[in-house]
N, C-alpha and C positions, 0 to 999 in steps of 0.2 A: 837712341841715346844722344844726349846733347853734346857737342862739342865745342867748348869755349877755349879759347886763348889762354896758352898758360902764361899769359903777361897780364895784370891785373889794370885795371881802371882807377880811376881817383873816386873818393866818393863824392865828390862834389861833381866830377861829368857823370857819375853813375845817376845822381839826383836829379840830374838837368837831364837824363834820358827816359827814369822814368814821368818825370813832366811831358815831355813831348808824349811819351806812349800815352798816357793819361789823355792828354790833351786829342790825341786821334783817335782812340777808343773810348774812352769815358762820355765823349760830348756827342753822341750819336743821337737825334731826336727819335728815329725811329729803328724799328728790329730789321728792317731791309736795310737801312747805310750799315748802320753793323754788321752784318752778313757779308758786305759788300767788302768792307774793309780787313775783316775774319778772313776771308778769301783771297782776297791780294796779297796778305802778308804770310797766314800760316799755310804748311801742307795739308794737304789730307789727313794725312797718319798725325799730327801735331792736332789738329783740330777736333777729332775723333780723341785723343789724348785730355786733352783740355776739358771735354764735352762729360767723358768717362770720371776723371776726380771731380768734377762738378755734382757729376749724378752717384759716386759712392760718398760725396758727405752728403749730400741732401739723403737719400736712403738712410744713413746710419744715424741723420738726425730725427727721422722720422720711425726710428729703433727697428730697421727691420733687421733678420737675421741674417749673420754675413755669409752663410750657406746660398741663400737668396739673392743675396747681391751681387757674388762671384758668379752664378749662374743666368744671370738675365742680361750682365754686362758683359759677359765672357773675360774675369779680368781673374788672378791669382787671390789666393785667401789672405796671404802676406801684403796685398797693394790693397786690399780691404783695413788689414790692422792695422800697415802703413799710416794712412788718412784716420782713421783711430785715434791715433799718437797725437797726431798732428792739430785734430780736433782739440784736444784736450789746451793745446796753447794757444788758439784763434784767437786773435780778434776782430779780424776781418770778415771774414766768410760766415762764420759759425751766430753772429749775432743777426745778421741778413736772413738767416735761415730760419731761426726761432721763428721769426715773424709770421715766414710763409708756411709753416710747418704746424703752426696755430689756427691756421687760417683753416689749412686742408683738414686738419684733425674734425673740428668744426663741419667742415660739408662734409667728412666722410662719416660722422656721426647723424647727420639731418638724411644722406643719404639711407643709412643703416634704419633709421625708422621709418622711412617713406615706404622702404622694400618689406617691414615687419605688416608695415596697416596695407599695404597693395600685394600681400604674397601670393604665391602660387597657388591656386586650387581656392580663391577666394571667389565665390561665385559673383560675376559681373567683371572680375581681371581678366583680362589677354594673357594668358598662361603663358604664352611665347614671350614676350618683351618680358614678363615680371621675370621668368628662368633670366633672361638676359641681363636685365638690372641687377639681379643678384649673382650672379656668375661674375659680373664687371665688378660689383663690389668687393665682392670675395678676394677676386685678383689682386684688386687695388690694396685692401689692405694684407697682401701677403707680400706682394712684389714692391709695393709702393710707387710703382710709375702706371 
């Protein structure tokens, strides 16, 4: 649980603070400075936290079911409907999402044919990797990660 100051901030330093966050997390050229700086400022359990509502709206934008998503994230059903809610008033996160969530429908759909014309028990397949291809696929669209 967070615990702020029950003395409140102006919004004019609250602006000029998210600027600086902006400015040290926003400007990272690559996924290692980022990491690097994720690390120096948050905890573990903060970061794992962060990580966690990132991956229950990308799941729920990718419609999987929130039985699904309480169990692979290990989070409650209520911090599933939570992010739900929340979703519905985005306009940050939730438009970012669409994009890449179009993108994977798409390979998981090119996927889903490769495994239809390369199946299992097709003489000339590697019956081991095709079960596997298909098994990863299956996962993927149940679990969505």
């Amino acid at each position: 649980m967070v615990r702020n100051s029950r003395f409140k901030l102006s919004e004019e330093l609250l602006s000029k603070l998210f600027s600086l966050f902006f400015e040290i997390m926003g400007k990272k050229s690559s996924q290692e400075e980022f990491m690097k700086v994720m690390f120096d400022l948050l905890s573990p359990a903060e970061r794992i936290m962060l990580a966690k509502r990132v991956a229950i709206i990308y799941l729920l934008m990718k419609k999987i079911e929130y039985y699904s998503i309480c169990d692979r994230l290990k989070v409650s059903s209520s911090t599933v409907s939570k992010f739900a809610l929340i979703m519905e008033k985005s306009d940050g996160i939730v438009p970012t999402f669409r994009n890449i969530v179009k993108i994977e429908k798409i390979s998981l759909f090119l996927k889903e044919i490769f495994n239809d014309i390369y199946h299992p028990g097709l003489p000339g397949t590697n019956w081991k990797s095709a079960w596997e291809s298909k098994i990863k696929t299956n996962k993927e669209k149940i679990f969505g990660i």
